[in-house]
N, C-alpha and C positions, 0 to 999 in steps of 0.2 A: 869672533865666531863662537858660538857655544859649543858645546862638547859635552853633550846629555847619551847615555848608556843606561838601556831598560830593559830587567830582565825579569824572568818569575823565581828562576833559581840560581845565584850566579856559580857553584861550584860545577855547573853542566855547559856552563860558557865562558871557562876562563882563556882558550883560546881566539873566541870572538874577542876576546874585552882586549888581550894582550895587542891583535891587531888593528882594536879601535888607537890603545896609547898610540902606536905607532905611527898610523895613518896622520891621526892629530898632533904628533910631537910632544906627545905630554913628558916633559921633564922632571917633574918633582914625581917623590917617593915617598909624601907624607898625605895621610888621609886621614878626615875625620871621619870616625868609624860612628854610626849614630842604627843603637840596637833598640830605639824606644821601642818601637812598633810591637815587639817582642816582650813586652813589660809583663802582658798580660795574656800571654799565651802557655798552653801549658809543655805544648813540645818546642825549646829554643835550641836542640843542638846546631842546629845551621847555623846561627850567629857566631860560636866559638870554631865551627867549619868555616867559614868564611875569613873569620877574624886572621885563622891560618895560613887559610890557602893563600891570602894578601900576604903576609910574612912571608910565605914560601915564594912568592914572586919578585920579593924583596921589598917590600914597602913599610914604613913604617905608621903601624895604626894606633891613631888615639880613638881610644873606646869611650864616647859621651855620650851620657844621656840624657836629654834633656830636660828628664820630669825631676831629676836631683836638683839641680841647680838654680841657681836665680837668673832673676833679666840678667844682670851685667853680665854676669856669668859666660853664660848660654851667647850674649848679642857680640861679646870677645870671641869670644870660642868660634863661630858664626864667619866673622871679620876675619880673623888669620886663619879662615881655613883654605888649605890648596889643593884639595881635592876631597869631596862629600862621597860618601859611601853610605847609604840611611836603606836598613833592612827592611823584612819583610817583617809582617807580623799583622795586627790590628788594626785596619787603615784609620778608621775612627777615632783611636785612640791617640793614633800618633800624630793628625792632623788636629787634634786638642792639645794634646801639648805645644806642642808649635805654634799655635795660635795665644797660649796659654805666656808665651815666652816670648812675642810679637816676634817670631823669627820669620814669618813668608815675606814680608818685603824685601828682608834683606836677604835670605835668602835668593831668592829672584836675583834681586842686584848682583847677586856675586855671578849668578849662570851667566848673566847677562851682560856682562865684565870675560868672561872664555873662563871660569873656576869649572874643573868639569866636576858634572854629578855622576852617579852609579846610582841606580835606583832598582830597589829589587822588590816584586810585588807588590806591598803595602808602598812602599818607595818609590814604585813607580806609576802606582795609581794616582796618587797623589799630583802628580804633573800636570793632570787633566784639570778643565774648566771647573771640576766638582765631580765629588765622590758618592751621590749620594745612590749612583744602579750598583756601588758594590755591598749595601745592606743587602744582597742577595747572599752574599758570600761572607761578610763579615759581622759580627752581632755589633749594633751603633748603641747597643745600650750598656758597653764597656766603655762609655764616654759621654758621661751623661751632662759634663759640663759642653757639649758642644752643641749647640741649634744653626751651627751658619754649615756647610756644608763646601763651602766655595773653598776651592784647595791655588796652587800656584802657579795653574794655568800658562803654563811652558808651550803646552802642548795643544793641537785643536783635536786630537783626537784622545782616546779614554782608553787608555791599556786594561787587557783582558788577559790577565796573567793565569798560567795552568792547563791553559786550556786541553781539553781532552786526558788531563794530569788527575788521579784520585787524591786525595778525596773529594776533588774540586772540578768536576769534568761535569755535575748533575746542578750545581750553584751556576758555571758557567754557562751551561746550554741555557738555563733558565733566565738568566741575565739577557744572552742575545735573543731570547724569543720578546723577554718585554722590551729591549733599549734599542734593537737592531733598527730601528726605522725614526728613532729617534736621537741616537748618538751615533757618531762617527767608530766608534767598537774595534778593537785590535788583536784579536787575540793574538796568543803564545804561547806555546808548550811550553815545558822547563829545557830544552834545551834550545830555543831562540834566544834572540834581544832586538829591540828596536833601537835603532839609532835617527832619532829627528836630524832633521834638516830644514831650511829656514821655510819651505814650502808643503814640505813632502814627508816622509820618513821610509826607511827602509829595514827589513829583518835577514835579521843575519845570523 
């Protein structure tokens, strides 16, 4: 069974996430912590907020990123990981690197194996069919090696992280006015998370 956790902000939902482990029996306390998305951002304290707040709950985080490293690298790292935690930050950017580093198939393979994900904003836009209604909210010209747009498609629907949340409350309305009739659209404050299920999904 998979075990996908989608959120806009995760330090506003760390009692939903604690009772997703639960729910699911997630046993391991090692996560690959993955802050690309953030490469190219100029506010990243939530990454080192986060990287904590997981310490504080006792986990232990490996911090990778993926634009350092090489294939083998990155497709090891990928392989033994038991738990993905991939930030927010620049969707565009981070769905080039990962492409950049053929990490989506395998990737996939592992959710699709019960590896749970945490996916936060950029992290979790990425889940959908393709990213390409959050060039509303995010500049695609931070990622100028990428022309494919098709992300990991986990999900049938397309997280709409922030929602009503500033600076991103005027990007999001403008999103749902152009996509609402054409995508399946989800919003979220910083203080939800969607948890998919094999049919459905629910916010919690």
């Amino acid at each position: 069974m998979k075990k996908i956790f989608l959120a806009s902000y995760f330090a506003n939902v760390a009692e939903q996430f604690k009772t997703f482990v639960q729910h699911n029996k997630i046993k391991t306390k090692r996560i690959l912590f993955i802050p690309t998305a953030s490469d190219v951002e100029e506010y990243t304290e939530y990454v080192d907020e986060e990287k904590q707040l997981l310490e504080e709950l006792g986990y232990v985080v490996d911090k990778f990123d993926v634009t350092n490293e090489s294939v083998d690298i990155a497709t090891n790292k990928v392989k033994d990981a038991e738990m993905f935690f991939v930030t927010g930050g620049n969707t565009f950017y981070l769905l080039q690197e990962l492409k950049k580093k053929e990490l989506l198939p395998l990737i996939n393979e592992k959710i699709d194996s019960g590896t749970p994900y945490i996916g936060e904003s950029a992290g979790a836009i990425i889940m959908a069919p393709d990213i390409e209604y959050c060039g509303i909210m995010d500049d695609a010209t931070l990622a100028e090696d990428l022309t494919d747009y098709s992300a990991l498609s986990q999900t049938k629907f397309y997280t709409l992280p922030h929602y009503k949340e500033e600076p991103f409350a005027e990007a999001d309305d403008e999103i749902l006015a152009v996509y609402k009739d054409k995508l399946n659209l989800v919003p979220i404050n910083n203080n939800q998370a969607i948890i998919p299920s094999y049919k459905d999904y629910k916010i919690v």
